[in-house]
C-alpha positions, 0 to 999 in steps of 0.5 A: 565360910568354912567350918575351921575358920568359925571354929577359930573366932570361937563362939559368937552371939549376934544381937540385931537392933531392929529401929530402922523402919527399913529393916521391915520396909525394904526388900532386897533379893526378895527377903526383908531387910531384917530376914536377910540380916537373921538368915546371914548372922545364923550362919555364921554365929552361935546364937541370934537374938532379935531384940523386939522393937516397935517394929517388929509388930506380931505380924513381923514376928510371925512372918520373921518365925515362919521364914526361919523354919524354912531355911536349914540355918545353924544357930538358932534365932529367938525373940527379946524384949530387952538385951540378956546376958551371953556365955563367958568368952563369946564375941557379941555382934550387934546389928543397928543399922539396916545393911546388907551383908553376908556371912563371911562379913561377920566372920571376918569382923569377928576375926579382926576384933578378937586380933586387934582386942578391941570393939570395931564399928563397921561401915563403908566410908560414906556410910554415917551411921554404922551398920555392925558392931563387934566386941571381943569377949573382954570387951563383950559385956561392956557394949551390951551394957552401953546399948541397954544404957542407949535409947538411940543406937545412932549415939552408941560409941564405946570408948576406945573403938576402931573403924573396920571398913568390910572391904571386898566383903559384902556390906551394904546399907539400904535407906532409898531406892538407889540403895536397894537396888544397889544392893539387889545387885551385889546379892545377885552377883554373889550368887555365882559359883566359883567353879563355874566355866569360862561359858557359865561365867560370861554367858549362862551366868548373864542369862541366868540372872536376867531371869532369876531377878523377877523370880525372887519376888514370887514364891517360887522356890529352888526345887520347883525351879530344878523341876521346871528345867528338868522337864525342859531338858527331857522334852529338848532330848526327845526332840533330838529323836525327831526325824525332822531337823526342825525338830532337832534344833528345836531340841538342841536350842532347849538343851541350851535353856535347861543349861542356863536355867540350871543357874538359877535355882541354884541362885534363887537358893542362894539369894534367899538362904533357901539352900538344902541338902534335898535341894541339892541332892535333886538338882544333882540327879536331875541334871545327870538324867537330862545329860545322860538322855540328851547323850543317849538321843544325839545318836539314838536318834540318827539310828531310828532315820535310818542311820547305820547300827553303829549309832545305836551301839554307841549311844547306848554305850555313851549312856551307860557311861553317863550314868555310871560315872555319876557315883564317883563324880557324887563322891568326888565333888558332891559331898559338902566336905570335899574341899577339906579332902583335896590336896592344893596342888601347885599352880603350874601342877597338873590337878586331876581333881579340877581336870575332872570337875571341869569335865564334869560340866554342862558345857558340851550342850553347846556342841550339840547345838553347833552340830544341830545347825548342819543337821549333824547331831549324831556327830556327837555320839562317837566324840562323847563315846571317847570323852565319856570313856576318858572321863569315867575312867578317870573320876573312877580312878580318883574315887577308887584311890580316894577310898582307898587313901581313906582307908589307909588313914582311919584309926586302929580300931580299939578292938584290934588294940584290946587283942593285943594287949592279951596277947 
């Protein structure tokens, strides 16, 4: 969901009508029901109000607050104990029913009831009671006064409303088992990047989330995750610098790990709303001294067997490669505001700005884990010496002249105009 798109649909406040019990009762991706509605809506609104039902009991309360301050959300989340009033010209989003959704479902509701001019209720096709309402701002008050004149929302139905079925958005109720678990899954599979590759998305992603499902219900977080894997990576590159081949594969069979594993703090964070800039920051780094020590040992290793000197001159050339490409591949790809920058470029163009995020990838372990089969690791070393020395060369030449573009399109400085008119 992009920052434009919330800017368009204006300000939208949420209201969530906790009097299921499976709000509090049921947990998907191991978040209440209730958590995951008030994680999805502060991301997409500008203010959310939880309305204190029965329900929510001073242990939910607590429990709800503390979950909150955890997470990085954008609007902020208070307590009522009856509906209030909202601002002149908002959008009201009412939440009634336990359900599943995502951001960009409400978003979307949003969009389409400010469009049509009209409060919708959004629902799949089977679903008998609606999980979303949205009123645009004419019609906002109007709904806020029928909930405060309803005791069931089960009865609500303002007068004049359409049915918005969410479409591919995600939307899901849950009231048993099936549900939850249905659920469950359509919160993982969103959980997926993407930009991942061809291998991520048929391989590492199936591993991945295999082993993420059971760590959702523990407290395990991202960042511990990200550490974890870190270390498998170092000791699978340490492993390449043993003599025996035994060890090597060993070595390269944990490189293999540390790629899948790298799926799933992303997707732990993602599934339950935990992501934040330090946690991307750390993954982003670790996963550059994993690559550049597992680059450095394929041919380091081969050297101190007694290979030719050639292997230590290239490998510490590979990883001094390695590493100096991680600044511009930082600033290229990043930075959350890169796909604003990037120019779209036609389907059948060549796109230098996706060759290059494609290469920045983690694929190539898998090389390394064929060649350790025959005992042939260090083949590796002069293939990554010539990708390593394409691929730096490239990203620093999109850096350079992204800096370079950026400079030639920022405003005259005010000074500059001050000293003109003097003159």
């Amino acid at each position: 969901m992009g920052e434009d798109e919330r800017r368009r649909n204006g300000v939208i406040q949420v209201l969530i009508v906790p009097t299921d019990p499976a709000f509090i009762s049921v947990r998907v991706g191991g978040l209440s029901v209730l958590l995951r509605a008030v994680c999805a809506v502060a991301r997409a609104a500008d203010r959310v109000t939880i309305l204190r039902t029965p329900l929510c009991t001073a242990g939910v309360t607590a429990a709800i607050d503390r979950e909150v301050r955890r997470r990085e959300l954008l609007a902020p989340v208070e307590w009522a104990a009856a509906p209030g009033e909202i601002p002149e010209g908002a959008a009201l989003v009412l939440v009634t029913a336990a359900a599943v959704f995502e951001p960009a479902t409400v978003v979307a509701l949003v969009s389409k009831a400010r469009a049509e001019r009209r409060t919708l209720r959004c629902r799949r096709r089977d679903d008998a009671s609606t999980a979303l309402w949205c009123a645009p701002p004419e019609q906002a008050r109007a709904l806020l006064e029928q909930l405060r004149e309803t005791a069931d929302v089960g009865r609500l139905d303002p007068p004049s409303a359409g049915d918005s079925d969410p479409g591919a958005a995600l939307l899901e109720r849950v009231f048993d088992d099936e549900s939850r678990r249905r659920a469950d899954d359509a919160v993982l599979a969103r959980a997926r990047k993407q930009s991942d590759s061809a291998v991520a998305k048929f391989f590492d992603r199936r591993v991945s989330a295999a082993l993420t499902r059971p760590l959702l219900d523990t407290r395990v977080t991202p960042n511990h995750v990200t550490i974890a894997n870190t270390l498998v990576g170092l000791a699978g590159a340490l492993l390449l610098l043993a003599p025996a081949h035994a060890a090597r594969l060993a070595g390269a069979l944990l490189l293999v790990l540390t790629v899948i594993l790298d799926g799933c703090d992303g997707e732990v964070a993602r599934v339950k709303f935990l992501e934040s800039n330090a946690g991307r920051l750390l993954d982003f780094f670790t996963d550059n001294v994993v690559n550049a020590t597992a680059i450095l040992a394929t041919g380091l290793g081969h050297y101190l067997s007694g290979g030719h000197g050639f292997f230590y001159y290239a490998s510490v050339a590979t990883f001094v490669l390695a590493l100096g490409s991680v600044p511009p591949v930082y600033f290229l790809f990043f930075r959350e505001h890169k796909a604003a920058s990037f120019r779209e470029a036609p389907a059948e163009a060549f796109d230098p700005y996706r060759a290059a995020e494609g290469m920045s990838g983690r694929d190539f372990v898998y090389l390394i884990f064929l060649l350790a089969i025959p005992d042939r690791v260090y083949w590796f070393t002069p293939i990554s010496l010539v990708g390593l020395s394409v691929f730096f060369l490239l990203v620093t030449t999109l850096a350079v002249g992204r800096l370079l573009e950026s400079a030639r399109t920022l405003p005259a400085s005010p000074l500059v105009g001050a000293a003109g008119e003097h003159k």
